[in-house]
C-alpha positions as CSV (number, residue, x, y, z in Angstrom):
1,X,96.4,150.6,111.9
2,X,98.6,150.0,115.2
3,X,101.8,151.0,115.9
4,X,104.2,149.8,118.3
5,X,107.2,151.6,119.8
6,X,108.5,149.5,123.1
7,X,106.2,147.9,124.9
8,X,103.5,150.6,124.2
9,X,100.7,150.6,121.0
10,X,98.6,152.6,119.6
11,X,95.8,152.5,117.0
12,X,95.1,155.7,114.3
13,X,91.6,154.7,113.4
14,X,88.9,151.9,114.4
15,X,86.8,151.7,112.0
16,X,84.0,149.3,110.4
17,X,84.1,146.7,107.2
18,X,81.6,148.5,104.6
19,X,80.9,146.7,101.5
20,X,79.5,143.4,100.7
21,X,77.8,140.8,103.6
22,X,80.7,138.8,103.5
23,X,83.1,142.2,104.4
24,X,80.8,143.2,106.7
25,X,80.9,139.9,108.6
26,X,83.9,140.4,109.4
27,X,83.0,143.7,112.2
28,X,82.1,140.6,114.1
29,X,85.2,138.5,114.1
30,X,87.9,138.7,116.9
31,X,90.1,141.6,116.8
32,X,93.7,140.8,115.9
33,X,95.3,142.2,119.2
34,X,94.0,142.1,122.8
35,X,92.2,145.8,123.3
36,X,93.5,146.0,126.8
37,X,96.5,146.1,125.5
38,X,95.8,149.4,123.1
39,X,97.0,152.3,124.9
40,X,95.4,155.1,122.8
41,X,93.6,155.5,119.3
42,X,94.4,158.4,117.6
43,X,91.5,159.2,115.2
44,X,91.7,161.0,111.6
45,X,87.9,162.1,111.5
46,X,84.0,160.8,112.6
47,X,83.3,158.5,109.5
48,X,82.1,155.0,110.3
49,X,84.8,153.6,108.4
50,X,87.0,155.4,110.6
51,X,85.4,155.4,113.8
52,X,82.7,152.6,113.6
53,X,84.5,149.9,116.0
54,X,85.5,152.4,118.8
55,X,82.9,151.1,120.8
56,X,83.3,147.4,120.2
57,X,86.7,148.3,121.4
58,X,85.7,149.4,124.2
59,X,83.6,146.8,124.9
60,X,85.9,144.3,124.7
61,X,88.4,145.9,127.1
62,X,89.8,149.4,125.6
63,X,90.4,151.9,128.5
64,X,92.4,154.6,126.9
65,X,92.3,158.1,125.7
66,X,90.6,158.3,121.9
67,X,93.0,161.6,120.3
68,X,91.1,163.7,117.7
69,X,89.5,167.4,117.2
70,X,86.7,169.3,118.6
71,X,84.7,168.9,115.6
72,X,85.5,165.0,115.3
73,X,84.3,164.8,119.2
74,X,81.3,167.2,118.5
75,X,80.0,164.8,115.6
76,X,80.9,161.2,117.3
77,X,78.9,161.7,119.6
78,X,75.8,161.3,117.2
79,X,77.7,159.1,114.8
80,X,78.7,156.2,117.4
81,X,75.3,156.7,119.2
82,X,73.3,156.2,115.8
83,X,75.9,153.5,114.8
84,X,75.0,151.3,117.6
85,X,71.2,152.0,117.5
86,X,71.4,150.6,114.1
87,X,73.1,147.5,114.9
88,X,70.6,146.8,117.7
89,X,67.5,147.2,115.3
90,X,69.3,145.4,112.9
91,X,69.7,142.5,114.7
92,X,66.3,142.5,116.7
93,X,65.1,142.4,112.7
94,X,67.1,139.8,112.0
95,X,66.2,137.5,115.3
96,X,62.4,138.1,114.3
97,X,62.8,136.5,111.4
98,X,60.4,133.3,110.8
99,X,63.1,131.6,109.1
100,X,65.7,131.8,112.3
101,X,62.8,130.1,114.9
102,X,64.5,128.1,117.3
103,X,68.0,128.9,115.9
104,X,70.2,131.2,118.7
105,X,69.6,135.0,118.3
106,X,72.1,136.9,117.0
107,X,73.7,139.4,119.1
108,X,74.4,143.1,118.5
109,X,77.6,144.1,117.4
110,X,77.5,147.1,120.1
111,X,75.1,149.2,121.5
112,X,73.9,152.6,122.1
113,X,75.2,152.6,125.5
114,X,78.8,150.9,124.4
115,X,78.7,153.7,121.6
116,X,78.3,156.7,124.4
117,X,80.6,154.8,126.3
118,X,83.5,155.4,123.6
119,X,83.0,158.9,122.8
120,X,83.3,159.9,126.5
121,X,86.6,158.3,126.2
122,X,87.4,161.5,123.2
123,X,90.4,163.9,124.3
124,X,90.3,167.2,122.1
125,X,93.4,168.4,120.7
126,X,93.9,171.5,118.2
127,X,95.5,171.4,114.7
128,X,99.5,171.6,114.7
129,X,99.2,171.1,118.5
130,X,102.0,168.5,119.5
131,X,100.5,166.0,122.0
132,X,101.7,162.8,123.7
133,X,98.8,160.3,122.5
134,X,100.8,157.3,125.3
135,X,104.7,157.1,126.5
136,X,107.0,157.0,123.4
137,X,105.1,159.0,121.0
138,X,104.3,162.2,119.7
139,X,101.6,163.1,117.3
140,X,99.8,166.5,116.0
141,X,96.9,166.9,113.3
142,X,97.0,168.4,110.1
143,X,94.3,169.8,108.5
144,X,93.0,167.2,105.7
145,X,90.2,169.0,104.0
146,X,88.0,166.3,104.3
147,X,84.9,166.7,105.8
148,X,84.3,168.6,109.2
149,X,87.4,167.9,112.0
150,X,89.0,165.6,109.3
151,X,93.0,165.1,110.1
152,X,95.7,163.5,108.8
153,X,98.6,162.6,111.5
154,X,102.2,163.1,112.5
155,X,103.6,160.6,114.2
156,X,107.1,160.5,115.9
157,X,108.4,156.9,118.1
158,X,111.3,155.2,118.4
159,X,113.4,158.1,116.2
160,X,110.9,157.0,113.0
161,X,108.9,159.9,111.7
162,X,105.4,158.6,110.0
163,X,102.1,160.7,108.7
164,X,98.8,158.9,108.0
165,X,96.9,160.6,105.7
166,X,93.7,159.7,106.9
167,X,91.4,160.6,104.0
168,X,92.4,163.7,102.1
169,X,90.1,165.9,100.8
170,X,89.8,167.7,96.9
171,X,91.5,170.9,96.4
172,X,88.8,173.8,96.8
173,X,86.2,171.4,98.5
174,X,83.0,173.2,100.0
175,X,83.3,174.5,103.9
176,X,87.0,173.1,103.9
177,X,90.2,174.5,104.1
178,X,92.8,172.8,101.4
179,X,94.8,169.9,103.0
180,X,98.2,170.8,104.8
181,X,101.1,169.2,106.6
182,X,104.9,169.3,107.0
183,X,107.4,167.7,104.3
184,X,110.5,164.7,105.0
185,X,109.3,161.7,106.6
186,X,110.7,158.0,107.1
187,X,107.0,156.6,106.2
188,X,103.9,157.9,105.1
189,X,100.5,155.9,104.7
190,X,98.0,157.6,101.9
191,X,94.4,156.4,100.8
192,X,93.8,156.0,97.0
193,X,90.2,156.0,97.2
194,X,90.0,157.9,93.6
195,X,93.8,156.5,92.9
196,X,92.3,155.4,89.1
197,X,90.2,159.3,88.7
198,X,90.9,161.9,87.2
199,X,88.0,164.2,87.7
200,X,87.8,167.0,85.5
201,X,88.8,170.6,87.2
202,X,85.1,172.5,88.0
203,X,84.5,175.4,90.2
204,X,82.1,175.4,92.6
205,X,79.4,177.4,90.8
206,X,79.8,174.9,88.0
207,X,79.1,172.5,90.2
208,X,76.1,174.1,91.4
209,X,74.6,174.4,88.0
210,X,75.1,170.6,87.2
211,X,73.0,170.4,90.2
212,X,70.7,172.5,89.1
213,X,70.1,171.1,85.5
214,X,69.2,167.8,87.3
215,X,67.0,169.6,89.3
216,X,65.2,170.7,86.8
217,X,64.9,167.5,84.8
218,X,63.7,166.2,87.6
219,X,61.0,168.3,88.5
220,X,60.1,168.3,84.8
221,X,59.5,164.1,84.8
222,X,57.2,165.2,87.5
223,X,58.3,162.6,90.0
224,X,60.7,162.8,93.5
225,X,64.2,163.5,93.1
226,X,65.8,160.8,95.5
227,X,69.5,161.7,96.4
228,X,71.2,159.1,98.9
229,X,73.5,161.3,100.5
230,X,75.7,160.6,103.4
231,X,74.1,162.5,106.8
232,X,77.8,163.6,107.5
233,X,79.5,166.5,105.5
234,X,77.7,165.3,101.8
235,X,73.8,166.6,103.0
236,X,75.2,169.6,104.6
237,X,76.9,170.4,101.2
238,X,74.2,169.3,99.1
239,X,71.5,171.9,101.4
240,X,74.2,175.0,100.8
241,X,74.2,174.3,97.2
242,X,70.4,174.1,97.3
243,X,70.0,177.4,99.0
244,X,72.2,179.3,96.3
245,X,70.2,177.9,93.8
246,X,67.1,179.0,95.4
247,X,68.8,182.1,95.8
248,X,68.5,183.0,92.2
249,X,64.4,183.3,92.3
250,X,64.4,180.0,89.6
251,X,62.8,177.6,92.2
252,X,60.4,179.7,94.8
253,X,58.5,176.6,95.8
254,X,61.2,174.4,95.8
255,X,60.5,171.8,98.8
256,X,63.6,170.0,100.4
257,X,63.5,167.2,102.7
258,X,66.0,165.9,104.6
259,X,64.7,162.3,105.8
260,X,67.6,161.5,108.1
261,X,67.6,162.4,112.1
262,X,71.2,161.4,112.3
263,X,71.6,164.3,109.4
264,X,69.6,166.7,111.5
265,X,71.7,166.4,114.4
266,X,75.1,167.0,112.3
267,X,73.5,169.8,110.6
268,X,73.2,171.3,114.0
269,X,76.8,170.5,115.0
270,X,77.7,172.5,111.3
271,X,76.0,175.1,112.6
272,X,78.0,175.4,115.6
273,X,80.6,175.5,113.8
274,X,79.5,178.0,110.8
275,X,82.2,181.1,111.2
276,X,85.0,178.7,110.5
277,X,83.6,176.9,107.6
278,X,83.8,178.3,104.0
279,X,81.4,179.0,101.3
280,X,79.0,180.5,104.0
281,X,79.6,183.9,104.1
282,X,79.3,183.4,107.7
283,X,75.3,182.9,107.3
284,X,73.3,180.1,108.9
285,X,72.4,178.2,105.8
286,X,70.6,175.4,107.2
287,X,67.8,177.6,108.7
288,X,66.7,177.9,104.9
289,X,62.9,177.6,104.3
290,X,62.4,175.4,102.2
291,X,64.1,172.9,104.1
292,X,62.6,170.8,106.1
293,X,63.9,168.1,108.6
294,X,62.0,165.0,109.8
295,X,62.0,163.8,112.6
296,X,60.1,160.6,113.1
297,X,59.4,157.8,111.4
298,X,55.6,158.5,110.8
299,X,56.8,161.9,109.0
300,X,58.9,159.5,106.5
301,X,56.6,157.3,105.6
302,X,54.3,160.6,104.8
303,X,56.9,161.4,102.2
304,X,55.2,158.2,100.2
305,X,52.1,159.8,99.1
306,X,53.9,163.3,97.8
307,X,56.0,164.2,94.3
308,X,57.7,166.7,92.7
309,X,60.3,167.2,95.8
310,X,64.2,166.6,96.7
311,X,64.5,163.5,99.3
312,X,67.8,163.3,101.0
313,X,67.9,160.1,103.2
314,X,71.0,158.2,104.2
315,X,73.1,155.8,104.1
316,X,74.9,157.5,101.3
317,X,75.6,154.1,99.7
318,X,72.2,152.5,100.0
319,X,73.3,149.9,102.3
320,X,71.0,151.1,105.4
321,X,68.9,153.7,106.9
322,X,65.5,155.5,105.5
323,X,66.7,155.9,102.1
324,X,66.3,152.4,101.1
325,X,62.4,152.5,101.9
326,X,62.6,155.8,99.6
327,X,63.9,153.5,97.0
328,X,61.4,151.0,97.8
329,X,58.7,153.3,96.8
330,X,60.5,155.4,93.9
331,X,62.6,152.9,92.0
332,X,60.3,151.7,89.7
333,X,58.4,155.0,88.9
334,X,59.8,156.1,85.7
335,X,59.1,160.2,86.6
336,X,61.5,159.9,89.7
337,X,65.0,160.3,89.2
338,X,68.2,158.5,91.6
339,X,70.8,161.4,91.9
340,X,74.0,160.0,93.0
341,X,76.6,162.0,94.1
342,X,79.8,160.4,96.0
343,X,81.3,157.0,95.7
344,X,79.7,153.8,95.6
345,X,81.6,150.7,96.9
346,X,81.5,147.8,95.6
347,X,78.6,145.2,96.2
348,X,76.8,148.1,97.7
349,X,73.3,148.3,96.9
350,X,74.0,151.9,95.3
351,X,76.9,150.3,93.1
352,X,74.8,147.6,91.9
353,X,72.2,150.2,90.8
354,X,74.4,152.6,89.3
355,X,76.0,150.2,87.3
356,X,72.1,149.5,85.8
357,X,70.6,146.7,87.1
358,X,67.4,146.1,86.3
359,X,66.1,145.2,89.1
360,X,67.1,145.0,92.8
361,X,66.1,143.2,96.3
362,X,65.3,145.7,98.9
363,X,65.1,143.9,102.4
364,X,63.7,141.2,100.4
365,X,61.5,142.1,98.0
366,X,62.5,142.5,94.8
367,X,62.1,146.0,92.8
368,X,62.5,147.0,89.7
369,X,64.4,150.0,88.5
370,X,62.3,152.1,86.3
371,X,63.4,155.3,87.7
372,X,66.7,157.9,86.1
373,X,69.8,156.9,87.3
374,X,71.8,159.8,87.5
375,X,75.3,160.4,89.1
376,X,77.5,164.1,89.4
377,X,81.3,162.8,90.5
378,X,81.7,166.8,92.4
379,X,80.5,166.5,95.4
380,X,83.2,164.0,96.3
381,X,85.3,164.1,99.4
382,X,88.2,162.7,98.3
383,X,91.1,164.2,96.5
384,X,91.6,162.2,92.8
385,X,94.5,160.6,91.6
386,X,96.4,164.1,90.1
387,X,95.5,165.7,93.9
388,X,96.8,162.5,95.8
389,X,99.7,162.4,93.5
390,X,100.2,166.2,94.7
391,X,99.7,165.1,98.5
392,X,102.6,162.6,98.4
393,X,104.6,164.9,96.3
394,X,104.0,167.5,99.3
395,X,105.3,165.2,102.1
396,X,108.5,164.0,100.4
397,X,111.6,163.1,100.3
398,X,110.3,160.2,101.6
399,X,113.3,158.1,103.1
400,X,111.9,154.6,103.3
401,X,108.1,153.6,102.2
402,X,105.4,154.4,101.3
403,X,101.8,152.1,101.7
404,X,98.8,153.0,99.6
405,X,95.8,152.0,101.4
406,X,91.7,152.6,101.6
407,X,90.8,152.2,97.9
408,X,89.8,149.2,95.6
409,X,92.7,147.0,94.5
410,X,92.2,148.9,90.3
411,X,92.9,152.5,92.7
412,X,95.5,151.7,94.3
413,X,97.6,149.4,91.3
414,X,97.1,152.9,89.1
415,X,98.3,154.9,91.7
416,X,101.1,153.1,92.6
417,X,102.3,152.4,89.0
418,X,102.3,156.7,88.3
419,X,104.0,156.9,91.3
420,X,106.7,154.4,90.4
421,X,106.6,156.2,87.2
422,X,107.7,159.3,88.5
423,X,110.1,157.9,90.6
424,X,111.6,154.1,90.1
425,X,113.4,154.2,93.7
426,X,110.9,155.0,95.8
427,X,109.5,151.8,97.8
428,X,105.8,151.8,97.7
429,X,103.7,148.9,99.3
430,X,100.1,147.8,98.8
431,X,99.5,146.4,102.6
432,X,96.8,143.3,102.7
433,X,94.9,143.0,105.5
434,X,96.3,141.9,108.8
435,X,100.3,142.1,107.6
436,X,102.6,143.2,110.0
437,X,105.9,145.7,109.1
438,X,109.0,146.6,110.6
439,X,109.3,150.6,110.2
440,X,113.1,152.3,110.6
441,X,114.2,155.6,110.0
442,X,115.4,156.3,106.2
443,X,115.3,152.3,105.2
444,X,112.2,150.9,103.3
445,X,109.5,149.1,105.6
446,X,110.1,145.4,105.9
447,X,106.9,142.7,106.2
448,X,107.6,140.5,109.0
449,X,103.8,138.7,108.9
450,X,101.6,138.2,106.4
451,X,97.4,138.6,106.7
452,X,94.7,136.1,107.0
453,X,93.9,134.6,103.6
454,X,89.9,134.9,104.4
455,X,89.6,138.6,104.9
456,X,91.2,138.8,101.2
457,X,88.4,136.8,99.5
458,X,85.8,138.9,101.1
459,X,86.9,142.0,99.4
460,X,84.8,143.0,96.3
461,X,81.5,141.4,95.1
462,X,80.8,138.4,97.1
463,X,77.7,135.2,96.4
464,X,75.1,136.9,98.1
465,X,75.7,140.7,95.7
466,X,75.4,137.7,92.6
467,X,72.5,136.1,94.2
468,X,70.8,138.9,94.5
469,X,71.4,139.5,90.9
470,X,70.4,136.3,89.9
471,X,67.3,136.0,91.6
472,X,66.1,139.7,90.8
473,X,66.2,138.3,87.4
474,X,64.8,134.5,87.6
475,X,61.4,135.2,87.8
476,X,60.8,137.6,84.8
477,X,63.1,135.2,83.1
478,X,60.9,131.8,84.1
479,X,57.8,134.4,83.0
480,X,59.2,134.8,79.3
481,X,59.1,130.7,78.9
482,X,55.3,131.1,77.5
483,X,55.3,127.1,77.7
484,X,54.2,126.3,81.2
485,X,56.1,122.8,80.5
486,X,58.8,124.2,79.3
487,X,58.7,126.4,82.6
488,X,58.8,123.3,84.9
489,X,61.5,121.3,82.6
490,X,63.8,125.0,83.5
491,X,63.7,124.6,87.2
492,X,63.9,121.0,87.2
493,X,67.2,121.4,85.1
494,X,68.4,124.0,87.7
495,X,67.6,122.1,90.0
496,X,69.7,119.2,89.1
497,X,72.8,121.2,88.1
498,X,72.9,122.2,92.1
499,X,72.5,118.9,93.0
500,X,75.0,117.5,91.2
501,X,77.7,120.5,92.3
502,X,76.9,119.8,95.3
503,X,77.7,116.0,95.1
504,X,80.5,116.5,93.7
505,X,81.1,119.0,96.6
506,X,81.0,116.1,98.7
507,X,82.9,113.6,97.0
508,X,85.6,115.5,96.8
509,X,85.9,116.6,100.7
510,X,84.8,113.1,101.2
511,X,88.0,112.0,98.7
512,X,90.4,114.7,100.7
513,X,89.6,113.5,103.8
514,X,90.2,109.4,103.2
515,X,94.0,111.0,101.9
């Protein structure tokens, strides 16, 4: 989001397009403003989605001061630098690509060295500490009960009053204090991640013992127990649940692995920080025996030959790192089990598999899903609809609007019609990408710009998450015509209906451009 007060703007928050191919395409496109022009980014907490174009930014001509928290510094420091490390193996994949011979290579979207160059740009500021993020405005953090350094922000320019909620944590999350901030403001922006959930109320020992039973089961099947988990906050939480379980004497040969070197290296920052988080006891639960950390990438592909153990790998969602060669190699055995356990996007890989296809393409090559697909909705770090509901209710009176953003477009309608519900005259706005509003103290925001058109239709599902789909399931299809004439006659049919859509394709820009 930027804000401008005079000739001055900030951003709160840089972060990347997660999602479908067609979303993510869009971390390559030309920002909307000139980054030289951006005099400060004040950041909520370390999550790619937050943070992930800091050093694009920077790249392309950012010079100022980032604002956020010790821990958020502490952790960007690994996050950025494995952020850009993936997109230059990513696209030295990509550029070795038979298909691509001769074609220009692709370029990264940033690298390491632009990712080390942003987080040297990080200025640590305290909770409730009022600082001066550029001329003309005054922000301070709240504690948002999020993950680790997570903060929402108060925002004072021009004589309006705003707070971004950044993501907001669940009430009585693991290692986190419950969200705070100050009431009365002119605007305030929430995410409505879980806007549409109601999760039911569990305490954190209940929480542990659904883990537990799934455990069990799995270890029971006899197969790997495969739990994509995000390297920030989520595996950390996941090992401290772990070790209570262990605690009990149920499990003594329990063996844990945690196939993520970007998780290894938060674990340590977690560590450093271990007398202020909760749930600890004030213990170093990560030194835990049973838990073992690789390092390399010869170490992960050992994992291949073992079963009977707990594999955490990221990305949390399936849509990179080590954990998609797990699923290469556990999907389709039916005694492993897929634990889920936080939110799946859509036209991620993780979304499409939870929501039981049969099959999936995996760096292309297409796998079939044999395996338990399991999901627990507690390990979540985002406050549901009731505890949103209780955020906003927190911050009010709120004088002029209030924008519901970060969720899926079913979130944030259900959200905003309870909240409408409860109180007819309050102004709430759904923002689209790229709009442009006029904030004023006590009057309702006004648009004064609407949002490219583009970036809209590439929200959701896109054609490659449905081509995926459809050609995971060709083949075994073509295989159950038994006729091998009958086979041929199927794709020659296909064939032609493409064809002909695509001459009509043509005769129709052909007939538009004549006009």
């Amino acid at each position: 989001m930027q804000f401008t007060a005079g000739d001055r703007s900030i951003l709160v928050d840089c972060g990347m397009f997660q999602g479908s191919r067609t979303l993510e395409m869009l971390n390559h496109g030309r920002f909307t403003f000139d980054p030289s022009d951006i005099s400060a980014v004040v950041l909520t907490h370390a999550h790619i989605d937050h943070s992930g174009l800091l050093p694009k930014l920077v790249a392309r001509g950012f010079n100022g001061p980032i604002w956020c928290t010790q821990p958020t510094c502490d952790l960007l420091e690994y996050m950025l630098a494995d952020a850009g490390r993936i997109q230059e193996a990513d696209t030295a994949r990509r550029n070795r690509r038979r298909d691509r011979a001769g074609e220009t290579p692709f370029q990264p979207l940033y690298t390491e060295g632009d990712a080390l160059a942003a987080w040297r740009m990080c200025r640590p500021v305290e909770l409730e500490e009022w600082f001066a993020p550029a001329p003309g405005f005054r922000s301070r953090f709240w504690n948002a009960g999020h993950i680790l350094g997570a903060a929402s922000v108060e925002m004072e320019a021009a004589g309006v009053r705003t707070m971004c909620s950044g993501d907001i944590g669940p009430d009585n999350k693991a290692f986190q204090l419950d969200p705070a901030g100050p009431a009365g403001f002119d605007h305030v922006v929430c995410e409505s991640t879980y806007g549409d959930r109601q999760r039911e109320r569990v305490s954190a020992q209940d929480r542990r013992n659904m883990l537990e039973a799934e455990v069990r089961a799995a270890l029971i099947r006899g197969g790997n127990l495969i739990i994509p988990a995000f390297a920030l906050e989520r595996t950390q939480e996941l090992l401290l649940d772990l070790a209570l379980i262990q605690k009990s004497g149920s499990y003594p040969n329990l063996q844990v692995f945690i196939d993520s070197p970007l998780a290894s290296r938060v674990t340590d920052v977690f560590e450093k920080y271990t007398a202020r988080l909760e749930d600890t006891g004030g213990d170093n639960i990560f030194a835990h025996p049973s838990f073992h950390f690789t390092s390399d990438v010869s170490e992960s592909i050992r994992l291949n030959s073992i079963s009977g153990a707990i594999i955490l790998a990221a990305s949390g969602m399936c849509e990179g790192g080590r954990i998609r060669h797990h699923l290469t190699h556990n999907l389709h055995r039916r005694d492993s089990t897929i634990l889920f356990v936080g939110f799946q996007a859509q036209g991620s890989l993780g979304r499409v598999i939870l929501e039981g296809a049969k099959a999936v393409r995996i760096s292309g090559t297409d796998v079939r899903v044999n395996a338990q697909i399991r999901h627990i909705d507690y390990y979540s770090a985002h406050a549901d609809k009731d505890e949103l509901l209780d955020w906003i209710a927190e911050r009010g009176p709120i004088a002029g609007s209030l924008f519901l953003d970060h969720g899926e477009p079913t979130a944030v309608e259900e959200l905003r019609r309870e909240l409408q519900r409860r109180d007819p005259a309050l102004s709430v706005r759904i923002p689209e990408i790229g709009e442009t509003y006029a904030l004023a103290a006590g009057k309702p925001a006004k648009r004064i710009a609407t949002g490219p058109a583009d970036i809209q239709q590439a929200i959701g599902r896109d054609w490659q998450n449905n081509y995926a789909d459809f050609i995971t399931g060709l083949k075994n299809r073509l295989t159950s015509i038994k006729d091998e004439r009958r086979r041929q006659k199927a794709i020659e049919e296909m064939r032609q209906v493409l064809d002909a859509y695509t001459e009509a394709m043509n005769d129709r820009r052909h007939h538009e451009q004549d006009e």
